[in-house]
Each structure stands twice: as structure tokens, then as C-alpha cells.
N, C-alpha and C positions, 0 to 999 in steps of 0.2 A: 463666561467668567475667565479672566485674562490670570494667568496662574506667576506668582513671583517664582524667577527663577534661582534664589536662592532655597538652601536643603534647611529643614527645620530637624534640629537635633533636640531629641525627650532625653534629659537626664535621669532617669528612674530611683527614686530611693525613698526609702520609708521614716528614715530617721537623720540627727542632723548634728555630724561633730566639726571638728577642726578641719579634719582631714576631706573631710566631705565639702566641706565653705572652698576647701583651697584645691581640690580636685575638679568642681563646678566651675571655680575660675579659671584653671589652666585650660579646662575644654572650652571655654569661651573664647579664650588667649588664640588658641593655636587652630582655631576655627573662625575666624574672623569675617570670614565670607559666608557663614551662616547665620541664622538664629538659633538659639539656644538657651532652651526654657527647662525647669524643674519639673517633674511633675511626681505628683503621688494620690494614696488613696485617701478619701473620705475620714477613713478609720484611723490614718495617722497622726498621733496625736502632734508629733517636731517634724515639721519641714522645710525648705528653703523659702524663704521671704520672696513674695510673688509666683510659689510653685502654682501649674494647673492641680488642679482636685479633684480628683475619676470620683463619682458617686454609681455607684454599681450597679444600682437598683433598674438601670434601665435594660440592664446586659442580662445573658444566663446567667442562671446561679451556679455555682460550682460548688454549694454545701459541702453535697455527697461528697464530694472528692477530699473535699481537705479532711473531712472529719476519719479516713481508712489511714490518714499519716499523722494524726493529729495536729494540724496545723493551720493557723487561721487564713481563713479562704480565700484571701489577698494571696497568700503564695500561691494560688494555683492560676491566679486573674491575669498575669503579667503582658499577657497580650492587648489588654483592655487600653492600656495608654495610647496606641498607636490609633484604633479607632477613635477615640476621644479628643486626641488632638485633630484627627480630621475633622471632625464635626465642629469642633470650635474653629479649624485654622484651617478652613477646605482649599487656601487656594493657592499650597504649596507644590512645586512639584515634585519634592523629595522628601520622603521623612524617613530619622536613622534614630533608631532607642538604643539606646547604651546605657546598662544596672552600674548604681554606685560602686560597684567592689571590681570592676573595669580598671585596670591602670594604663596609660598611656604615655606617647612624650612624641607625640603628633598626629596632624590633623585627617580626619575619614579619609579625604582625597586623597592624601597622599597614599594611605596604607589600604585601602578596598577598594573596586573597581565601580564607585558609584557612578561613574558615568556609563556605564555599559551594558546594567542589565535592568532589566525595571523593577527587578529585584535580587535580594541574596540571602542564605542563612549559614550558620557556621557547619554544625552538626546534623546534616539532614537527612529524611530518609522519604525516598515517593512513595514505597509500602512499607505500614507497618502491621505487625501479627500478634494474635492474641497472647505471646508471652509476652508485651510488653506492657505492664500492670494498668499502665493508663490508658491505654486501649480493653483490656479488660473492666475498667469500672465503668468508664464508657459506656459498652457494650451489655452491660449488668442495671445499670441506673436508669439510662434511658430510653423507655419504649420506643420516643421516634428516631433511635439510631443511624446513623451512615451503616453501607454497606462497608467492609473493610477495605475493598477494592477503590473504595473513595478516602480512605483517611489518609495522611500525611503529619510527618515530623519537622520544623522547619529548626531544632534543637535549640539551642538555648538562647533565654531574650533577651541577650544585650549582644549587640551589635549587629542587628537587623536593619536592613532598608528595604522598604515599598515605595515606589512612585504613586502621585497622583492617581493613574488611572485606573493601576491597581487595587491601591485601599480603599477606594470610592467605593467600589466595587462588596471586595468584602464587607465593609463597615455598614453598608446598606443591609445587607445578607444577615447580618448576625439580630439586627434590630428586626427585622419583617420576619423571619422564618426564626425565632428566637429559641424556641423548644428542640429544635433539633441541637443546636447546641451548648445544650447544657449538660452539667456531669463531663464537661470537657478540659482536660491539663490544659493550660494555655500554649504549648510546646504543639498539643495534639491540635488545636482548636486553629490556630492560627495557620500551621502547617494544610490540614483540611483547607480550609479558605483557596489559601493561594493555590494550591493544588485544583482546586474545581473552576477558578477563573483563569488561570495559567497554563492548566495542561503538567505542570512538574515545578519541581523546587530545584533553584540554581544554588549551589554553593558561592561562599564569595574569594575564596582561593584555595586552591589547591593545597597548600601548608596551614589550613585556619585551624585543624584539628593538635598543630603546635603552638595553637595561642590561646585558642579558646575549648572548654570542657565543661563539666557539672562539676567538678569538683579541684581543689587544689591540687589534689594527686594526678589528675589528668595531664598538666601543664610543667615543662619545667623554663619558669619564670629568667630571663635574662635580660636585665635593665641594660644591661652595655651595647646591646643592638642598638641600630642607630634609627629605627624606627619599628615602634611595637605597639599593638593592643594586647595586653593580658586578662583572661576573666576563670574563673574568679580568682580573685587576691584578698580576700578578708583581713590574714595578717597585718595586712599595714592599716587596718584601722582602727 
């Protein structure tokens, strides 16, 4: 299979306002030499017009998990979209997931090193240990667990890239050997993966922990730079 060598960008989001219609289009705008598609879950009731639609039912469940934060188990899924879009669009060689609450004012290529590595994550870690609570339910839920020595972080899911031969890779993994992976953060879940066909998780810059966090307090946001990704921004929506 002859692979198109444009990068296919997942817009991730669950719901669908103003700012969301005109955020979807600027990433379109200022990426022109991609594609770039909407996608979301099953469960959501408002989303972009021709978004993909993850049905989850094929994947791990990740119940356990949501239900010790009470939160519906789509927040724990976020990794699911990038498998998903391979299996529908196998014959990209790039794929980059970027969450709604992302703000930007230029294109992947300019500001990550997508051409350089076959992959990258913001926040990552090669070991993680049982104080980290989603390594602990993990390790509590599931009989056929990872050893710890095999788990990884690849931190937070927007602004992630896999190449082709990379998520071929995992996205096979997750469907065939399914029970090992469940009861898994999608941070913990995916990080795992790439970790076991990779050998280690690549960061995508050395300053990404200045743009990108869990939280708004992580981040301190500056539109006047002349190129930026910031995550998360919820305020402006």
C-alpha cells in the first residue's frame, strides 16, 4: 500500500460552539498541506459536521477508571482517536491529534519537528511508579497487567504525532491482545504502546513543557509570540 505523504491532523472535541467552528477552520487555513478531519466519541451528542465517530466498543474499556474520578469514560479514552483514524485512513504517513481547547496561530510544521522523529509527546515520562494514581488503578483493576518496567507516559493528548509505521503497529496491539489493556489512562495506555514498539518516548521540544500542561495553571499563555501552540486554554471558549 503506497502511503499519501501528506500528515492527517484529528481535531479532537466533544462539543460544538462558535469558537470551536472558527478554531477547526483556522487549523485548516494555516495547514493547507494536510488533512484535517474532526473527530469525536459515539456518546457525543454536538459535533463538527462530517466529524469521524470513535465507537468504543471495539477498544478496552476503561469503566474502572473513570468511575474513582467520577467522570464519563470518554475522558479517560483520548488515545482511541488516533487508532481509529488508522484503521479508517491507514494510508497516511503521519498523524498529529490536537484536543479543542489547543490554541494556535500556526501550522504543526512550523512549530514541531514533524519531520524528524516518528514520533513525539509533550509531557513524557519512560518510567512511571505506583504514585502515580493511574498507574495505581491500573495495577489494582487489572489481573493481566504490564509489568511497571514496561509502562510509559507519553502526557497529554493534544499535540501528539505517530508515523505510519508506528501506529500500525500499536493500533493492531490494542485490538488482538485487548485485556491487557484495559483499566488504562489513555496518557498511561498509549505512552505503554509506543514504549514497547519504540524502545522510549521522544519529546517534541525541549520548551513543549512552556506551552503545553494538564492544566491552565501549568502554562503562562502569550498570544504575541510569533508562533505558538497553547494547551489547555478553556477560557476562551
Amino acid at each position: 500500500m503506497s502511503l499519501l505523504s501528506v500528515t492527517l491532523i484529528l481535531f479532537a472535541h466533544h462539543f460544538v460552539t462558535k469558537n470551536i467552528k472558527n478554531k477547526f477552520e483556522l487549523l485548516k487555513q494555516l495547514n493547507k498541506k494536510c488533512n484535517v478531519k474532526a473527530i469525536g466519541f459515539k456518546d457525543n451528542k454536538d459535533l463538527l459536521l462530517g466529524s469521524i465517530i470513535v465507537d468504543t466498543k471495539k477498544y478496552p474499556n476503561n469503566k474502572n477508571v473513570s468511575i474513582y474520578f467520577n467522570k464519563h469514560v470518554n475522558w479517560t479514552e483520548a488515545d482511541l482517536f488516533l487508532y481509529e483514524a488508522y484503521f479508517l485512513y491507514p494510508n497516511y504517513k503521519k498523524y498529529f491529534l490536537l484536543e479543542y481547547d489547543t490554541i494556535f496561530n500556526t501550522s504543526i510544521e512550523e512549530f514541531f519537528p514533524i519531520n524528524k522523529y516518528n514520533h513525539f509527546g509533550s509531557n513524557i515520562f519512560n518510567n512511571v511508579g505506583m504514585s502515580w494514581e493511574f498507574c495505581r488503578i491500573y495495577k489494582e483493576e487489572n489481573k493481566f497487567s504490564l509489568g511497571l518496567e514496561e509502562l510509559a507516559s507519553i502526557g497529554q493528548t493534544s499535540c501528539i504525532y505517530i508515523n505510519n509505521n508506528l501506529l500500525s503497529k500499536i493500533s493492531k496491539e490494542i485490538i488482538e491482545k485487548k485485556e491487557i489493556y484495559e483499566s488504562m489512562f489513555s496518557e498511561l495506555r498509549l505512552g505503554t504502546l509506543v514504549k514497547k514498539f519504540n524502545g522510549y518516548l521522544i519529546k517534541s521540544r525541549g520548551d513543549i513543557d512552556e506551552y503545553i500542561s494538564w492544566t491552565e495553571d501549568g502554562i503562562c499563555v502569550d498570544i504575541k509570540k510569533e508562533k505558538y501552540f497553547y494547551h489547555p486554554v478553556k477560557t476562551l471558549e
